[in-house]
Biopython code that builds the backbone (N, CA, C, O; Angstrom):
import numpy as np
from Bio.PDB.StructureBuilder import StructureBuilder

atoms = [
    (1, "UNK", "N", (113.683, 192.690, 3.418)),
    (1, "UNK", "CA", (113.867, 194.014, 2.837)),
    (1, "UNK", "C", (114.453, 194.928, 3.911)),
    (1, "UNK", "O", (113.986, 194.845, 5.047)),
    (2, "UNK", "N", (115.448, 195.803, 3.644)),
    (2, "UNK", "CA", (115.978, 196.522, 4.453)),
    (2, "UNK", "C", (116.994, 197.820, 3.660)),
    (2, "UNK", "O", (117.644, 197.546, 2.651)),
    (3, "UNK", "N", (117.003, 198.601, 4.003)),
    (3, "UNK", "CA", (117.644, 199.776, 3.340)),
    (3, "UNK", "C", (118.637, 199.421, 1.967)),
    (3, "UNK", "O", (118.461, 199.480, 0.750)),
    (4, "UNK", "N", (119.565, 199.094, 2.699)),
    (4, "UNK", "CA", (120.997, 198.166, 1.184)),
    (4, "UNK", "C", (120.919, 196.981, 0.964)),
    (4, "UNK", "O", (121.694, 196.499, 0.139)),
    (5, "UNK", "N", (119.800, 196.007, 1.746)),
    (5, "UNK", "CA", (119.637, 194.679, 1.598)),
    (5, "UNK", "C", (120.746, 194.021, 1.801)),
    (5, "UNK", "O", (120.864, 192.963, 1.183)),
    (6, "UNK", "N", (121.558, 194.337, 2.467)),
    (6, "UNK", "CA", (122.685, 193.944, 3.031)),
    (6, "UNK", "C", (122.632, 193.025, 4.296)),
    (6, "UNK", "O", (122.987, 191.852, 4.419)),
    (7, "UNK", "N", (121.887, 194.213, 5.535)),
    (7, "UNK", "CA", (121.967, 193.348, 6.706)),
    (7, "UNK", "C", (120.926, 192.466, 6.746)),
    (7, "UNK", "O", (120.888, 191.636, 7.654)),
    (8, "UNK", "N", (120.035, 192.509, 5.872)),
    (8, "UNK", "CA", (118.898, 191.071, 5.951)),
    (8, "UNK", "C", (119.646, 190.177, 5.147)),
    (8, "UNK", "O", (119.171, 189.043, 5.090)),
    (9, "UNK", "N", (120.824, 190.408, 4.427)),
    (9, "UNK", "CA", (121.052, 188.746, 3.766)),
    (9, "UNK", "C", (122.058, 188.345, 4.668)),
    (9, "UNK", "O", (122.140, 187.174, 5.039)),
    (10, "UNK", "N", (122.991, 189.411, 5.127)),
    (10, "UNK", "CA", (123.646, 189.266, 6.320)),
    (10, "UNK", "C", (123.435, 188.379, 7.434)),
    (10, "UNK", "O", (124.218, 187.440, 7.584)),
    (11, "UNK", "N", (122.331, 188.580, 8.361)),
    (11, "UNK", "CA", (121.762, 188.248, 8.706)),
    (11, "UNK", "C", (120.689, 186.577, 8.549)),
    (11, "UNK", "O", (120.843, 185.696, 9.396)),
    (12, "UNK", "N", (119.886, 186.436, 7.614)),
    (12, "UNK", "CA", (119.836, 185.658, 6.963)),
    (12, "UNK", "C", (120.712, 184.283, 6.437)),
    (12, "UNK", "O", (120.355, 183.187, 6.005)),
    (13, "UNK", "N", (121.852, 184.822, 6.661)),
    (13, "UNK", "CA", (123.023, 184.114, 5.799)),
    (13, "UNK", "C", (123.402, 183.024, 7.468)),
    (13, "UNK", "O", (123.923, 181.913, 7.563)),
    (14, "UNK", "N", (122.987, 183.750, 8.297)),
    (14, "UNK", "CA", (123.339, 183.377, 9.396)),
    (14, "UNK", "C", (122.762, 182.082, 10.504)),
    (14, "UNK", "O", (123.081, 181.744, 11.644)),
    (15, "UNK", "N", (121.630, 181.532, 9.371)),
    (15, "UNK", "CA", (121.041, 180.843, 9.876)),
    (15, "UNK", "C", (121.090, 179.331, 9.246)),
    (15, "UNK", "O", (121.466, 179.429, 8.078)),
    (16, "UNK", "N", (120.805, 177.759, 9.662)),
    (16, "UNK", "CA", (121.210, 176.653, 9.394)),
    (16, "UNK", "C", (120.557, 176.871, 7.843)),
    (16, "UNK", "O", (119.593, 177.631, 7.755)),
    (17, "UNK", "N", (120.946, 176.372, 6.919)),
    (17, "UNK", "CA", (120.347, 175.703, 5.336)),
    (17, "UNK", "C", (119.499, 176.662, 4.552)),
    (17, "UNK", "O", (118.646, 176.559, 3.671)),
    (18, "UNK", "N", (120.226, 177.900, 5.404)),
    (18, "UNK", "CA", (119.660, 179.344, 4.713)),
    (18, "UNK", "C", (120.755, 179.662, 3.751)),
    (18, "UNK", "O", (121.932, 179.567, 4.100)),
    (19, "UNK", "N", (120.417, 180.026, 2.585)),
    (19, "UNK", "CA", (120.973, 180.416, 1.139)),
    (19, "UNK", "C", (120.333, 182.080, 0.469)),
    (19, "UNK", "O", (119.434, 182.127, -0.371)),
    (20, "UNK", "N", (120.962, 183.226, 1.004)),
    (20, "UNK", "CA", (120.339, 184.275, 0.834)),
    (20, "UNK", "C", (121.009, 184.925, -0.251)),
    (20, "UNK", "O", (122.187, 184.603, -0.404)),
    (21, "UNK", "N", (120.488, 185.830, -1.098)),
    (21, "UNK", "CA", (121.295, 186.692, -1.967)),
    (21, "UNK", "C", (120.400, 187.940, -2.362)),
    (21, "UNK", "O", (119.207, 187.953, -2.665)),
    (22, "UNK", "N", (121.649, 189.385, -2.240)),
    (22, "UNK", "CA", (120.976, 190.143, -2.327)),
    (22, "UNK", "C", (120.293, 190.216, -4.236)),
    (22, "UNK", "O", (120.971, 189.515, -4.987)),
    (23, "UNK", "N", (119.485, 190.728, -4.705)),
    (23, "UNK", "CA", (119.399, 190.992, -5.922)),
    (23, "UNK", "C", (118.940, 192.554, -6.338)),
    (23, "UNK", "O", (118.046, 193.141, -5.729)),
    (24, "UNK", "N", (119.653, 193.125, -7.424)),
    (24, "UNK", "CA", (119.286, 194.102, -7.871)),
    (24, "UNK", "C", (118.500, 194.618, -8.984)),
    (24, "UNK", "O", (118.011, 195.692, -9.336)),
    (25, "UNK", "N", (118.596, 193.154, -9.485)),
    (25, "UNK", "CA", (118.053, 193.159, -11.114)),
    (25, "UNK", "C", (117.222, 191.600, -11.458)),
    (25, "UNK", "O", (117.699, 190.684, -10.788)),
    (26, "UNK", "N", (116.530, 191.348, -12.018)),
    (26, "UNK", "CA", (115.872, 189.996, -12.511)),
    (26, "UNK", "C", (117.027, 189.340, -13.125)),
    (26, "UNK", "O", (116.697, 188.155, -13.184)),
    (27, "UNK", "N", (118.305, 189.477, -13.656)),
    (27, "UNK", "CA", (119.023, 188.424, -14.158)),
    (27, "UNK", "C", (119.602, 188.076, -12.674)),
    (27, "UNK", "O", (119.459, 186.923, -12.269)),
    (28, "UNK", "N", (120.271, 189.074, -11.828)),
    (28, "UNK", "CA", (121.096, 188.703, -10.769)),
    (28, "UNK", "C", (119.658, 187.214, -9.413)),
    (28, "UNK", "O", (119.752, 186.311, -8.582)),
    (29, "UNK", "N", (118.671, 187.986, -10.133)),
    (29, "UNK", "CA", (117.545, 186.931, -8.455)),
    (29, "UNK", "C", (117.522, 185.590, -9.552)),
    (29, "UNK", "O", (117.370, 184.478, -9.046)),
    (30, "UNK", "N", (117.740, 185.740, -11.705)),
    (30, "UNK", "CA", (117.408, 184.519, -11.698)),
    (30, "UNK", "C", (118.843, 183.432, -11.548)),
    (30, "UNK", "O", (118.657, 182.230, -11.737)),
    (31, "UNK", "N", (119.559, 183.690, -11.372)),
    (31, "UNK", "CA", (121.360, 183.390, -11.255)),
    (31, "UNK", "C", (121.374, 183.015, -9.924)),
    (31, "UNK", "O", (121.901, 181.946, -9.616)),
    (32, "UNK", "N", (120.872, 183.738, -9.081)),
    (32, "UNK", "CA", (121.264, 183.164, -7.582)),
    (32, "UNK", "C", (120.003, 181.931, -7.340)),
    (32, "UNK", "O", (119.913, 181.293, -6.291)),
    (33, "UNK", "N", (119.302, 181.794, -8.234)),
    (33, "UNK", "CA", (118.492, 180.327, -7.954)),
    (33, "UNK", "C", (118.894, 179.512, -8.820)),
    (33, "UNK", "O", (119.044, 178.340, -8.476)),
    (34, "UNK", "N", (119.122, 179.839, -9.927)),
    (34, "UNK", "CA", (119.664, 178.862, -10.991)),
    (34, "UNK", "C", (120.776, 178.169, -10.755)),
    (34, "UNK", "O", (120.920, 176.991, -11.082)),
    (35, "UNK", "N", (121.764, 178.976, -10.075)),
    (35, "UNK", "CA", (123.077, 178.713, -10.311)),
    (35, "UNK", "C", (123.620, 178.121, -8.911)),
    (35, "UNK", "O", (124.299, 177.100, -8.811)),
    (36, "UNK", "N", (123.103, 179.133, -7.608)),
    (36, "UNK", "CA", (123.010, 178.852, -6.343)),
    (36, "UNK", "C", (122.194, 178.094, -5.554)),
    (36, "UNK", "O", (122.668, 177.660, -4.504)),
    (37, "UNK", "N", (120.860, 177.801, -5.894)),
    (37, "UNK", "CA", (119.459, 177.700, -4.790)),
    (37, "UNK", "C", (119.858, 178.375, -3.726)),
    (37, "UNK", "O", (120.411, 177.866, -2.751)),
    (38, "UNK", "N", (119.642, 179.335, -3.841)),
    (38, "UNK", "CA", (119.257, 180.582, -3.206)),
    (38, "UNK", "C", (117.455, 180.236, -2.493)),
    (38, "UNK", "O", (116.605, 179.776, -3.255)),
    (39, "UNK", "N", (117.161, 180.498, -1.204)),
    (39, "UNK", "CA", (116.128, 180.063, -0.345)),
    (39, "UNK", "C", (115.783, 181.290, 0.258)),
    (39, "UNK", "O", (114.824, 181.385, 1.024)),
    (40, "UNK", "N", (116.537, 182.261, -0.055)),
    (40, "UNK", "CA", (115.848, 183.409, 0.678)),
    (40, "UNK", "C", (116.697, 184.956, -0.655)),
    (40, "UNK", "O", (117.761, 185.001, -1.273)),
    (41, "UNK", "N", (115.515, 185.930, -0.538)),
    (41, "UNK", "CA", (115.728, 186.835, -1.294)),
    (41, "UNK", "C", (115.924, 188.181, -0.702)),
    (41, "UNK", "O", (115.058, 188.777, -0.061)),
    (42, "UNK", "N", (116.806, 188.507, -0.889)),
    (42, "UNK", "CA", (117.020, 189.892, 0.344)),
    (42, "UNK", "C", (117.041, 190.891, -0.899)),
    (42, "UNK", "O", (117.518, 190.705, -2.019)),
    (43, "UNK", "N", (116.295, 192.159, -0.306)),
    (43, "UNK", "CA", (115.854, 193.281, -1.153)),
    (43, "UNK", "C", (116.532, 194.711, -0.760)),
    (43, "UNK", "O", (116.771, 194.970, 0.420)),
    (44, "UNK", "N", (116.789, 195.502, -1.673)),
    (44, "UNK", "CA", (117.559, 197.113, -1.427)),
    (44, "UNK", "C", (116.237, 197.946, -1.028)),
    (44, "UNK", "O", (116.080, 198.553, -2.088)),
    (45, "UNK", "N", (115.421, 198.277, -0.382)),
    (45, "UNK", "CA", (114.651, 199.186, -0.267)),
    (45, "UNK", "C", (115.249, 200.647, -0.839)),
    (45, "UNK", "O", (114.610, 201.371, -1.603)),
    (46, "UNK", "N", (116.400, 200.906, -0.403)),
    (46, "UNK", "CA", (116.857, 202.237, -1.098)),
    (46, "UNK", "C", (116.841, 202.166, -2.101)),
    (46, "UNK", "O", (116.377, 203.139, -2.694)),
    (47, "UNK", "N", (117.286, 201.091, -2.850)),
    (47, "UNK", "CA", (117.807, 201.227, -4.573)),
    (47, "UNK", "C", (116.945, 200.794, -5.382)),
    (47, "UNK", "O", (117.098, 200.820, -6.603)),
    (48, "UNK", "N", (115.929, 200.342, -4.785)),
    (48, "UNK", "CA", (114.745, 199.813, -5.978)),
    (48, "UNK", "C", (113.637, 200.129, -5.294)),
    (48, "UNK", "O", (113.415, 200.105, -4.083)),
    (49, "UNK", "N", (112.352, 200.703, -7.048)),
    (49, "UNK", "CA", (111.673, 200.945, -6.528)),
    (49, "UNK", "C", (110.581, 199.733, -6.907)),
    (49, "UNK", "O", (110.820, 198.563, -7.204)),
    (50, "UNK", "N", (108.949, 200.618, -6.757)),
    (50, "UNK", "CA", (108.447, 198.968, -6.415)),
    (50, "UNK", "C", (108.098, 198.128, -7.622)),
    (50, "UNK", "O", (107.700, 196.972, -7.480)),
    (51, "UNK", "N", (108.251, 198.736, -8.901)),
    (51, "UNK", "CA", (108.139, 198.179, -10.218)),
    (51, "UNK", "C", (109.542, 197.003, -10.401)),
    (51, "UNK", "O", (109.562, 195.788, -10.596)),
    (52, "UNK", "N", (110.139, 197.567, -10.308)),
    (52, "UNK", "CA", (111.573, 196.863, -10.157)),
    (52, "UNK", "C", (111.724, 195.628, -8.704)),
    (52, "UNK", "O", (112.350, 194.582, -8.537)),
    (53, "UNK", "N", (111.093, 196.181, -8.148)),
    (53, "UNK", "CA", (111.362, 195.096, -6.881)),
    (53, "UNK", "C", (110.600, 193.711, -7.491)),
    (53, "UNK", "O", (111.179, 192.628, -7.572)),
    (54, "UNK", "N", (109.181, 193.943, -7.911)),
    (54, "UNK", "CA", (108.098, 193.056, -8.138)),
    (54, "UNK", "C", (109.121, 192.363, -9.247)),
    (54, "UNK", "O", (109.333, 191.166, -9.056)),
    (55, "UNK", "N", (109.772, 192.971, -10.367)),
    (55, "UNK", "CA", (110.661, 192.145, -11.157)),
    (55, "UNK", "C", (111.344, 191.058, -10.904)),
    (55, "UNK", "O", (111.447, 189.904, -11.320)),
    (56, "UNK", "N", (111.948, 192.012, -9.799)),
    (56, "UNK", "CA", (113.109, 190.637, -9.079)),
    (56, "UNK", "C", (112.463, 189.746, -8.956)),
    (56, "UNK", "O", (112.634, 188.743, -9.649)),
    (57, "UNK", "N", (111.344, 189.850, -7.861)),
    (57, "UNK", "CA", (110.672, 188.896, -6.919)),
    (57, "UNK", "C", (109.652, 187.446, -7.992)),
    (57, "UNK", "O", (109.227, 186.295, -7.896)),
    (58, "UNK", "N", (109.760, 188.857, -9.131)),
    (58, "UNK", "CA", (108.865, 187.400, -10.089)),
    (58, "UNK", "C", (109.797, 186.349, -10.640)),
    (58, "UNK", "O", (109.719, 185.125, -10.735)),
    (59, "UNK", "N", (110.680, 187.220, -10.962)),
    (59, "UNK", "CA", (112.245, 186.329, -11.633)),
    (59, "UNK", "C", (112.577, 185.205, -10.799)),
    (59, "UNK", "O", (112.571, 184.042, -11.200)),
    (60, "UNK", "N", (112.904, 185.619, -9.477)),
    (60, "UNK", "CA", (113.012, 184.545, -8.097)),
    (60, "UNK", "C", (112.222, 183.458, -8.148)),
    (60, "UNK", "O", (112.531, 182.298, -8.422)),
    (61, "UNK", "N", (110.913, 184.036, -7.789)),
    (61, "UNK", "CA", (110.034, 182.815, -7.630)),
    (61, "UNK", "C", (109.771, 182.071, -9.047)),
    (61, "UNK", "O", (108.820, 181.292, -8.974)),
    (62, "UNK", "N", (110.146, 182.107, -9.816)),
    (62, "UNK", "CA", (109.851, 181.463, -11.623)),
    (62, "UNK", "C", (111.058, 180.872, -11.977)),
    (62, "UNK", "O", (111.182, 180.479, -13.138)),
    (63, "UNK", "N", (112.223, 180.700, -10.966)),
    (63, "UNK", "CA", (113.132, 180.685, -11.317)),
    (63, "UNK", "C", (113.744, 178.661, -10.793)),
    (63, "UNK", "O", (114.689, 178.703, -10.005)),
    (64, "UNK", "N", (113.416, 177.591, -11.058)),
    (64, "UNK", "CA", (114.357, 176.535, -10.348)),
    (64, "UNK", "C", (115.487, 176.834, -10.218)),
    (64, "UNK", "O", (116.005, 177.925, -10.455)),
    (65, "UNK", "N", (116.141, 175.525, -9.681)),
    (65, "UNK", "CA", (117.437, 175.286, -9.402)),
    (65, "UNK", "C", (117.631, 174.433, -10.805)),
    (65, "UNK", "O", (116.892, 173.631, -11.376)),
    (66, "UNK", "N", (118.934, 174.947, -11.112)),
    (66, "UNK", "CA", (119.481, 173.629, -12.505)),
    (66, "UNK", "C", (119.765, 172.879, -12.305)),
    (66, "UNK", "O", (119.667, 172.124, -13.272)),
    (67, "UNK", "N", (120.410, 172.164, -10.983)),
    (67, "UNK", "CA", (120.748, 171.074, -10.396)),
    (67, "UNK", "C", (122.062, 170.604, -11.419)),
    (67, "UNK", "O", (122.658, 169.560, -11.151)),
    (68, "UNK", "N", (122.435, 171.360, -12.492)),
    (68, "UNK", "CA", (123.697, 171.200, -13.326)),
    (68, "UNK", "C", (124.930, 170.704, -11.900)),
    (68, "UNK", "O", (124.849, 171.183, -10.769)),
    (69, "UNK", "N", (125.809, 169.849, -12.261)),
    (69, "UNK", "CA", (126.842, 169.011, -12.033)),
    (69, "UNK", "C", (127.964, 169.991, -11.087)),
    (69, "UNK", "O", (128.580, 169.882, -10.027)),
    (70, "UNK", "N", (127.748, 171.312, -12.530)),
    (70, "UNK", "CA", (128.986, 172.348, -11.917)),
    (70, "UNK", "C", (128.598, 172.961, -10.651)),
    (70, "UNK", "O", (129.411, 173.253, -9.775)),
    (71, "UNK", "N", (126.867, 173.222, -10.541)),
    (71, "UNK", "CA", (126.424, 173.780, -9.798)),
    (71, "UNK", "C", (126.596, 173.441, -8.258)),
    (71, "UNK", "O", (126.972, 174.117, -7.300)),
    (72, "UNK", "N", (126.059, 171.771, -8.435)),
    (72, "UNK", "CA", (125.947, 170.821, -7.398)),
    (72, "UNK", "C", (127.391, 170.854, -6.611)),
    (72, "UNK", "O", (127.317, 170.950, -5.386)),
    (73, "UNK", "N", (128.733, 170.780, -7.221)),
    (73, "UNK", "CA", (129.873, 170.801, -7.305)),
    (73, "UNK", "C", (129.948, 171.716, -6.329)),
    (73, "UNK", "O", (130.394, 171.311, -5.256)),
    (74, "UNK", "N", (129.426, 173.577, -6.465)),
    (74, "UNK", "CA", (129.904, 174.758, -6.162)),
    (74, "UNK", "C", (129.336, 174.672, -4.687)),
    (74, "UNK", "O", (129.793, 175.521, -3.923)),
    (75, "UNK", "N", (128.325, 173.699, -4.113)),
    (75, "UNK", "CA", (127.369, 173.815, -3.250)),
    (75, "UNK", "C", (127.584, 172.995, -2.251)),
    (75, "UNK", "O", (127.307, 172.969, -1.051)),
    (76, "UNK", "N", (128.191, 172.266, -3.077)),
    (76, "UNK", "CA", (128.921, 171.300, -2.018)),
    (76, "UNK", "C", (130.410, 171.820, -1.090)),
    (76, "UNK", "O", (130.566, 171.559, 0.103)),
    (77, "UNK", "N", (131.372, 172.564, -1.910)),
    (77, "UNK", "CA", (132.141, 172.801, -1.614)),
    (77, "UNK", "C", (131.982, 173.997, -0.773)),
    (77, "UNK", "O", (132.963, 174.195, -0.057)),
    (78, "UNK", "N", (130.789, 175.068, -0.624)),
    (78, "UNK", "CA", (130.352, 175.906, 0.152)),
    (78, "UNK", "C", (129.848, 175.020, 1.492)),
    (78, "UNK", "O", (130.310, 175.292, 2.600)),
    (79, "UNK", "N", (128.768, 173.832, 1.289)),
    (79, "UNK", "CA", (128.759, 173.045, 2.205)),
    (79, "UNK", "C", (129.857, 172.865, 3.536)),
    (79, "UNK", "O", (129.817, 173.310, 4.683)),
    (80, "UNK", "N", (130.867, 171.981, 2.803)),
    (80, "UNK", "CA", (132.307, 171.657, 3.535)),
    (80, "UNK", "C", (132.835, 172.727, 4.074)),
    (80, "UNK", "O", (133.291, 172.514, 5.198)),
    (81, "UNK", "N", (132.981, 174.205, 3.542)),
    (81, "UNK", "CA", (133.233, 174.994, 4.607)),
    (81, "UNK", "C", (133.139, 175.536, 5.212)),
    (81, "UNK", "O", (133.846, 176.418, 5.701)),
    (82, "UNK", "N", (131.495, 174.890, 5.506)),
    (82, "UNK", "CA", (130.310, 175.863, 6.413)),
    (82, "UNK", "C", (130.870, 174.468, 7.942)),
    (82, "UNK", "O", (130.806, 174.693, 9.150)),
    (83, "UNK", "N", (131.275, 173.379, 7.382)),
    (83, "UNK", "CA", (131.208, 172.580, 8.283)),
    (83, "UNK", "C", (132.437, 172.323, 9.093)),
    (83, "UNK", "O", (132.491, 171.751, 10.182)),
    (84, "UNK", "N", (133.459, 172.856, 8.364)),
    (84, "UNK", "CA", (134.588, 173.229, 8.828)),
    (84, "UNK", "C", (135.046, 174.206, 9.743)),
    (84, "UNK", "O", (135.947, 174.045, 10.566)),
    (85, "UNK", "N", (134.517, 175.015, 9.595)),
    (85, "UNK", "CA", (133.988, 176.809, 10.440)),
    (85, "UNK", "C", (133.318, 176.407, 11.619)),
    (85, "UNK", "O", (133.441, 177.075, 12.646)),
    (86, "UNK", "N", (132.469, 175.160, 11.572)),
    (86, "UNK", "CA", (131.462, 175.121, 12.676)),
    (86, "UNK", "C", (132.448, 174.068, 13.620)),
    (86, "UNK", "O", (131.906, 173.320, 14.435)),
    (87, "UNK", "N", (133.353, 174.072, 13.511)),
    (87, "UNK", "CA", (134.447, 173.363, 14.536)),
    (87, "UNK", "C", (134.955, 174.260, 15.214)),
    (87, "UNK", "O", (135.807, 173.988, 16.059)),
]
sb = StructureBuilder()
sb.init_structure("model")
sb.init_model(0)
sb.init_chain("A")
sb.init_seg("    ")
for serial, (resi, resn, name, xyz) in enumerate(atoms, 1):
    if name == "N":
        sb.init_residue(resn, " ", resi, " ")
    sb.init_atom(name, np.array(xyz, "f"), 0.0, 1.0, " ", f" {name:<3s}", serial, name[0])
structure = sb.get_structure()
């Protein structure tokens, strides 16, 4: 959690087999696990308050991965150019 939830996913984003996304809303935290596996949840302290935060955070954690084909596909190819970069 951090002001725009920016520099904690920022940040976050920055580390080995870390998968961060900011969320603003319960569809956006359940999309970045569903769609992404998303492993870490970065929060707006400015823009949400704490009724809304607890939303996200329930959405997140209730949320699997679909492990769908297209998904696997999108994760992989983020993979390869995490590994490419690291040359």
């Amino acid at each position: 959690i951090c002001g725009s939830g920016v520099g904690v996913d920022i940040t976050a984003n920055k580390f080995k087999n870390v998968r961060s996304a900011v969320a603003f809303n319960p569809d956006q935290a359940f999309a970045s696990r569903n769609d992404d596996n998303t492993n870490v949840l970065s929060l707006a302290a400015d823009y949400l308050d704490e009724t809304d935060a607890k939303k996200i955070v329930s959405a997140w954690l209730a949320t699997p991965f679909s492990g769908e084909e297209r998904h696997l596909r999108r994760l992989r190819k983020i993979e390869d150019l995490e590994r490419r970069n690291l040359k």
